[in-house]
VODRENTI-970630 format. One record per residue (C-alpha): residue number from 1; x, y, z. Coordinates in steps of 0.02 Angstrom, whole numbers, plus 50000, padded with zeros to 5 digits. Layout:
BEGIN
+-----+-------+-------+-------+
: num :    c1 :    c2 :    c3 :
+-----+-------+-------+-------+
: NUM :     X :     Y :     Z :
...
+-----+-------+-------+-------+
This chain:
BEGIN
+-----+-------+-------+-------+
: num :    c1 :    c2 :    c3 :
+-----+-------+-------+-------+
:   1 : 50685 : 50651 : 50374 :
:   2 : 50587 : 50812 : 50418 :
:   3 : 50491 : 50941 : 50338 :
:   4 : 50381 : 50928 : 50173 :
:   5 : 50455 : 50812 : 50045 :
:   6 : 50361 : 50779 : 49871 :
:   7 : 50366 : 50585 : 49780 :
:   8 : 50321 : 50570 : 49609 :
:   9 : 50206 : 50421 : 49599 :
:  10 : 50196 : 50459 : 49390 :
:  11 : 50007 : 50415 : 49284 :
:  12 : 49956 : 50241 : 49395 :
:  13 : 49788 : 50155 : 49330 :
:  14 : 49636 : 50276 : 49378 :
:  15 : 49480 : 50207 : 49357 :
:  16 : 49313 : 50330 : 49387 :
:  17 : 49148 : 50255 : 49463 :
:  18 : 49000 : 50341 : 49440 :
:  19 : 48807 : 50295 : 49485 :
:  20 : 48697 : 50285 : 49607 :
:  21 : 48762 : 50095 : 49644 :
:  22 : 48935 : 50117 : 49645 :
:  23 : 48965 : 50139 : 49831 :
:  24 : 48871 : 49975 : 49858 :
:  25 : 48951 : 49880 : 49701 :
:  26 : 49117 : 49930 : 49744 :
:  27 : 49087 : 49878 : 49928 :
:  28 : 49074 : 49720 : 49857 :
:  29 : 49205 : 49695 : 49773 :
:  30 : 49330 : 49787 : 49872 :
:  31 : 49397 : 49746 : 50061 :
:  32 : 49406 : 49929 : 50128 :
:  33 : 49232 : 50011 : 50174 :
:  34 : 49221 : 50135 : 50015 :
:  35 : 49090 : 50233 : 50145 :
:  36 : 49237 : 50306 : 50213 :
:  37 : 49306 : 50395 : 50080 :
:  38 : 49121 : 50521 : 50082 :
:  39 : 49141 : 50699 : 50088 :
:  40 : 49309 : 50689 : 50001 :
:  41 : 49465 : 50721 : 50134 :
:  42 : 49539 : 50560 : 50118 :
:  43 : 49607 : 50414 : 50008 :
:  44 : 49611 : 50260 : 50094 :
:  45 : 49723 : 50087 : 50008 :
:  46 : 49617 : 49925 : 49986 :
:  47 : 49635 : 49747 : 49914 :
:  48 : 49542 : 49678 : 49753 :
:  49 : 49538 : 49480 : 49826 :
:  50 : 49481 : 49319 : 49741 :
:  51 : 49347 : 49186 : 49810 :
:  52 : 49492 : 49105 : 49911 :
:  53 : 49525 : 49289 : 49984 :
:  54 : 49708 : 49292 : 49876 :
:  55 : 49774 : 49456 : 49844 :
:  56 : 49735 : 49507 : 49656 :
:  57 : 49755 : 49711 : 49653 :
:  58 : 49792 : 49801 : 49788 :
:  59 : 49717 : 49988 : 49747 :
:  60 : 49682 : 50155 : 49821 :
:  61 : 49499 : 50224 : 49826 :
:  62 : 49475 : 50420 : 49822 :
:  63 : 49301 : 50516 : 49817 :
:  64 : 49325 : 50632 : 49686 :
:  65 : 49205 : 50778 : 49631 :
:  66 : 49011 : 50765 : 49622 :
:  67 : 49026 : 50597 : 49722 :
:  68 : 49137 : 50507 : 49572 :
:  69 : 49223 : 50343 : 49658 :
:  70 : 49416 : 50334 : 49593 :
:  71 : 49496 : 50179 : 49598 :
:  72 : 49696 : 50188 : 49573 :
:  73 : 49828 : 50039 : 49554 :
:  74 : 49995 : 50004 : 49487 :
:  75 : 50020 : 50097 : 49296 :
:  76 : 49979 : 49962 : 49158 :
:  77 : 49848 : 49876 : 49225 :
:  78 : 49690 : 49964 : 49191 :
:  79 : 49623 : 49831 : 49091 :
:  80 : 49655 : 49712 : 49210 :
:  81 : 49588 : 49799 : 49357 :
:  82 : 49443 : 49842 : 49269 :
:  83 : 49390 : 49674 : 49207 :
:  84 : 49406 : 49602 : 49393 :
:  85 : 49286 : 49752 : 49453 :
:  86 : 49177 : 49729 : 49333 :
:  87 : 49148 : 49564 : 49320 :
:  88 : 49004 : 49561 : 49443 :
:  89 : 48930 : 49707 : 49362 :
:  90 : 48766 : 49657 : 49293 :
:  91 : 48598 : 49765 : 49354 :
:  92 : 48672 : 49900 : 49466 :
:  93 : 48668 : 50074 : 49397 :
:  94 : 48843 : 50101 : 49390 :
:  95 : 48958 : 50218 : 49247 :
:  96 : 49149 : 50178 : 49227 :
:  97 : 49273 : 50273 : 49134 :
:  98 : 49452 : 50246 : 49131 :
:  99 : 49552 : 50403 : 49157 :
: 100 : 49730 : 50324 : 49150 :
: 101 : 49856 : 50441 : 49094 :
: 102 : 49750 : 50605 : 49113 :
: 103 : 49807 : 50609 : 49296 :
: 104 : 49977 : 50627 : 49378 :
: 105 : 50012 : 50583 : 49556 :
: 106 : 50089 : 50684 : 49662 :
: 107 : 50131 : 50622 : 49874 :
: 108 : 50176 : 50727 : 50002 :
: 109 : 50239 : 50703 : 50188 :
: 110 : 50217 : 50815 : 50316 :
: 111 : 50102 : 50965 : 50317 :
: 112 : 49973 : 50987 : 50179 :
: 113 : 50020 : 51120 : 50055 :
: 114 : 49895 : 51226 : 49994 :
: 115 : 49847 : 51127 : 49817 :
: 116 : 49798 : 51245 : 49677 :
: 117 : 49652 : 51254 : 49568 :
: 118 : 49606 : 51096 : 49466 :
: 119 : 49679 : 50983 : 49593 :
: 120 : 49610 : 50847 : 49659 :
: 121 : 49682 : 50827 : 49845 :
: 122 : 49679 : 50715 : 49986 :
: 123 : 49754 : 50660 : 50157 :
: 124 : 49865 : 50489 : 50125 :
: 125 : 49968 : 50385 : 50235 :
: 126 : 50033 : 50285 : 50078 :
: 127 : 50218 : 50281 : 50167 :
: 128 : 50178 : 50258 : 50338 :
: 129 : 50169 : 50442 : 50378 :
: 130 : 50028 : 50565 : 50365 :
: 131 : 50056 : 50645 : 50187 :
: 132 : 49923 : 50699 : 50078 :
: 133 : 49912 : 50649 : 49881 :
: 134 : 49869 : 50768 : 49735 :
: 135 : 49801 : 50721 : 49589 :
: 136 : 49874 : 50855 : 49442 :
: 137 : 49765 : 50834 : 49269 :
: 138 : 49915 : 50787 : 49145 :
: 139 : 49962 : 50940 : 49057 :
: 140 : 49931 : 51070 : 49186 :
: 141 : 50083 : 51144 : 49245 :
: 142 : 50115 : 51151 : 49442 :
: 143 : 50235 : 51257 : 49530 :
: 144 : 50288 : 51180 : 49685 :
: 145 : 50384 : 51274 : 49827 :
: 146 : 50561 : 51278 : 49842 :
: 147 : 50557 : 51221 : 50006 :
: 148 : 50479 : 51059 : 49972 :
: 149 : 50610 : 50936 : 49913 :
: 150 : 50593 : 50788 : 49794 :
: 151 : 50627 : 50625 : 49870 :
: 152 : 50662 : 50494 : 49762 :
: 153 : 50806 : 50341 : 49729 :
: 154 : 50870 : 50278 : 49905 :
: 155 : 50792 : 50410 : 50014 :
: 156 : 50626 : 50366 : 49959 :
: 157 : 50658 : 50150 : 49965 :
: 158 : 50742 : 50215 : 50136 :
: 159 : 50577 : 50295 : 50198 :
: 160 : 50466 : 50146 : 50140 :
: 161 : 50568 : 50018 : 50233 :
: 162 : 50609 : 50104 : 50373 :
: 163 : 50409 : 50144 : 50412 :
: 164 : 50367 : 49958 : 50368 :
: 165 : 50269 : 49999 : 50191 :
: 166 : 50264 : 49844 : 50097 :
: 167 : 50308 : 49862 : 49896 :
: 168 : 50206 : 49776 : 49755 :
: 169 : 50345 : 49650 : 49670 :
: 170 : 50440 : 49650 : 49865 :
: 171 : 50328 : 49610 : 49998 :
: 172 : 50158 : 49607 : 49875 :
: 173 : 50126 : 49472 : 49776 :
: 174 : 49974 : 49391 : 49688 :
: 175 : 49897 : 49256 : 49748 :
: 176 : 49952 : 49277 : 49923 :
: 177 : 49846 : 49306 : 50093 :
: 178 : 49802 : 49513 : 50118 :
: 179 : 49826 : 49465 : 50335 :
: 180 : 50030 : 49373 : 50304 :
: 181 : 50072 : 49558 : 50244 :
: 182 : 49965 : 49633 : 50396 :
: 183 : 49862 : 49737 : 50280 :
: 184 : 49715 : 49709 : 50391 :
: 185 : 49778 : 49846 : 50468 :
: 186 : 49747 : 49964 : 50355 :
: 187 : 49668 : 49892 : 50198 :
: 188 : 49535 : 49793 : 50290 :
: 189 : 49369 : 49822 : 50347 :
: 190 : 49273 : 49680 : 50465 :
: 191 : 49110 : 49779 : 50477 :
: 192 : 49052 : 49831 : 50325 :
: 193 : 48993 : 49660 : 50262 :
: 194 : 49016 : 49550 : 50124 :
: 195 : 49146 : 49554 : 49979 :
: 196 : 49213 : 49435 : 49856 :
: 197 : 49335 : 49331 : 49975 :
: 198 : 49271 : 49406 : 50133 :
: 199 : 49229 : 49223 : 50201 :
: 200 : 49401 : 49182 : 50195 :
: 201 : 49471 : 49331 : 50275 :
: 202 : 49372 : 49345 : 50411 :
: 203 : 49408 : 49161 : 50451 :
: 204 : 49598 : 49201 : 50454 :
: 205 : 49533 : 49336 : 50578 :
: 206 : 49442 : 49236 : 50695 :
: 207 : 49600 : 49087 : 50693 :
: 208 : 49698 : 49234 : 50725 :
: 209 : 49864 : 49148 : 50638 :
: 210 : 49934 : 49147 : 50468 :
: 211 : 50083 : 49032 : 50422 :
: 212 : 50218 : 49187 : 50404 :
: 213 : 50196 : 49365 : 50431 :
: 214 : 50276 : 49533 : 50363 :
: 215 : 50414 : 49574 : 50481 :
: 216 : 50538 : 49725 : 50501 :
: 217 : 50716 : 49685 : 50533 :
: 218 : 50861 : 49774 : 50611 :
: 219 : 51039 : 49727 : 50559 :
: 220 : 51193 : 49793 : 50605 :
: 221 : 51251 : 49896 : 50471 :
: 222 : 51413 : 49836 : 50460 :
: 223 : 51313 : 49659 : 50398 :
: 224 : 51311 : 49629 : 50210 :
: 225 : 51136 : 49579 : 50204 :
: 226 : 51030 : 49560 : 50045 :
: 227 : 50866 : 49492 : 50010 :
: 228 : 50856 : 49320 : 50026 :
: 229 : 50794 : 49169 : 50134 :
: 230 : 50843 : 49167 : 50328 :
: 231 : 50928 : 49039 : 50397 :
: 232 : 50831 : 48857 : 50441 :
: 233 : 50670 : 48903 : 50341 :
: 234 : 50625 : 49036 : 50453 :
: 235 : 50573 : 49152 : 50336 :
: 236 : 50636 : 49277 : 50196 :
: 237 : 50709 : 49436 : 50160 :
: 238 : 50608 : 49534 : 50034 :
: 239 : 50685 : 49715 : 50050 :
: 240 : 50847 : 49779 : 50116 :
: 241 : 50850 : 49977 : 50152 :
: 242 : 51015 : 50069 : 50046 :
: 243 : 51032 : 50187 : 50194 :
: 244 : 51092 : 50149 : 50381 :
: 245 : 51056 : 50253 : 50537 :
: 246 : 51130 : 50262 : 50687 :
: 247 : 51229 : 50091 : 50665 :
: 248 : 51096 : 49993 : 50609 :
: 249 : 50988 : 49942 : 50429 :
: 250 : 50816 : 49905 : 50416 :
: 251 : 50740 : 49780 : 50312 :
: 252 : 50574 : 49688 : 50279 :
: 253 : 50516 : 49500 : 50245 :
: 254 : 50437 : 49368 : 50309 :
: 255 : 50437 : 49265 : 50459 :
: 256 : 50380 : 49083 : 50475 :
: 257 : 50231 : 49060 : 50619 :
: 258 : 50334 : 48990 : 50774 :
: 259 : 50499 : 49044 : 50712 :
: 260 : 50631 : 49110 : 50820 :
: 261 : 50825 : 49153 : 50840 :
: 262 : 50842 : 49223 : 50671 :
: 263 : 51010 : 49242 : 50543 :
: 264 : 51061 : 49271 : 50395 :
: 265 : 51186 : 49216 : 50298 :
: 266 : 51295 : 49327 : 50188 :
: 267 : 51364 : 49290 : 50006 :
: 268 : 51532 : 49253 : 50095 :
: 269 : 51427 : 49110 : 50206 :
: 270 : 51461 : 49201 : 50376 :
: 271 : 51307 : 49189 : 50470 :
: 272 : 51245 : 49346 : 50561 :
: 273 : 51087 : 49372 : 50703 :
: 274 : 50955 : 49485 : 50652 :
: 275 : 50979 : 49628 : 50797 :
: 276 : 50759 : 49635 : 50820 :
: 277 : 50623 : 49570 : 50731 :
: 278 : 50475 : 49662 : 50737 :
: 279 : 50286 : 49707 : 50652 :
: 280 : 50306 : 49852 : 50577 :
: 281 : 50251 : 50007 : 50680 :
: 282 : 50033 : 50023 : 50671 :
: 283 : 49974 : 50153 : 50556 :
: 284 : 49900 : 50318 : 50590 :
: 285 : 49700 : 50294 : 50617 :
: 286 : 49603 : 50384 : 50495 :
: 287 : 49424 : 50448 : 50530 :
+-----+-------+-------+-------+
């Protein structure tokens, strides 16, 4: 894939924090450092955790204008989100206002076109790739160039898989440990100090070991692999690109801490070698 492609990530959950307190509250209750989102170039994604440091929400915070704090998750789940947020809010001076469904979300890859007036726009590596994200106020009409071409169905699952983005429902799941899906990486922050569940993460950290991690696979594409457990409890399938390349598929899951010599076996019980196993390539390193 090359050039400027557009996604159409629809109305997700936007919640607005406002107040002189909401860069510490949210600090708190988030995983990413929300002091790196000031001045209002970038988004950055984070996890909402519980006290045992399980994944609840996993979000994207955006300054917006006059220093408003966005907070953005999967469409439907406002309520939710904002009930966990809030919960701790008792005396800081903090405003929140749901804006779900007065924004739509636009992503783009490659070079940053020129947003017009009214839209909210930042740099995003959502997919593994720099891109930037625009936030369009529902209702306002947006031309975009000819040039730039809609990626969606099994070009876009292709993309996601391929750079090693994990999918909420796939490779995201409540309950589970933010580090198994490597999201330290980019959803983390160890310095900023604490946050509800940051006990427990940063003891994973200093172990250094999780029972299974998030994994990219290579199979020949000639293999009729679907999701689905490896062979000998190794570990699990969790998304299966619809596109090959160059003789081979990608795929994500999970492998078990000291597993090795993985296959899979088909529908047709032939059993098949995974062709490399492999953490999914490091994200770009935002300022």
């Amino acid at each position: 894939m090359s050039g400027i492609h557009r996604i159409d990530l629809g109305t997700p959950s936007l919640l607005e924090f406002r107040g002189p307190d909401a860069v510490r509250f949210l600090n708190g209750q988030l995983t990413q450092d929300v002091r790196r989102v000031a001045g209002g170039k970038i988004s950055l994604p984070s996890c909402v955790t519980d006290a045992k440091g399980r994944l609840q929400f996993r979000v994207t915070v955006t300054e917006a204008a006059a220093g408003a704090l966005w907070i953005a998750g999967l469409a439907g789940r406002a309520e939710d989100l904002e009930a966990r947020l809030t919960r701790y809010l008792i005396a800081d001076d903090v405003e929140v206002g749901d804006l779900s469904g007065k924004y739509a979300l636009h992503h783009f890859t490659g070079p940053m076109p020129e947003p017009p007036s009214g839209v909210v726009a930042r740099e995003s590596d959502r997919f593994g790739v720099a891109g930037t994200d625009w936030w369009v106020p529902v209702g306002v009409a947006v031309g975009f160039a000819a040039e730039v071409e809609l990626l969606e169905g099994d070009a876009l699952e292709s993309l996601r898989i391929g750079n090693g983005v994990p999918a909420w429902g796939r490779e995201l799941l409540e309950g589970m440990l933010p580090p198994e899906a490597r999201l330290e990486e980019t959803d983390i922050s160890y310095h900023k100090g604490c946050y509800i569940g940051q006990e427990v993460i940063s003891r994973i950290k200093s172990a250094g070991k999780v029972n299974r991690r998030l994994t990219r696979f290579v199979f020949d594409a000639a293999v009729p692999v679907l999701a689905g457990p490896l062979e000998n409890a190794a570990g699990e399938v969790t998304s299966v690109s619809p596109l090959a390349s160059a003789g081979v598929r990608p795929a994500l899951g999970y492998v078990k801490r000291g597993a090795s010599d993985l296959f899979f076996k088909a529908a047709d019980g032939t059993i098949y070698p995974v062709v490399t196993a492999e953490p999914p390539a490091p994200p770009r390193n935002r300022a």
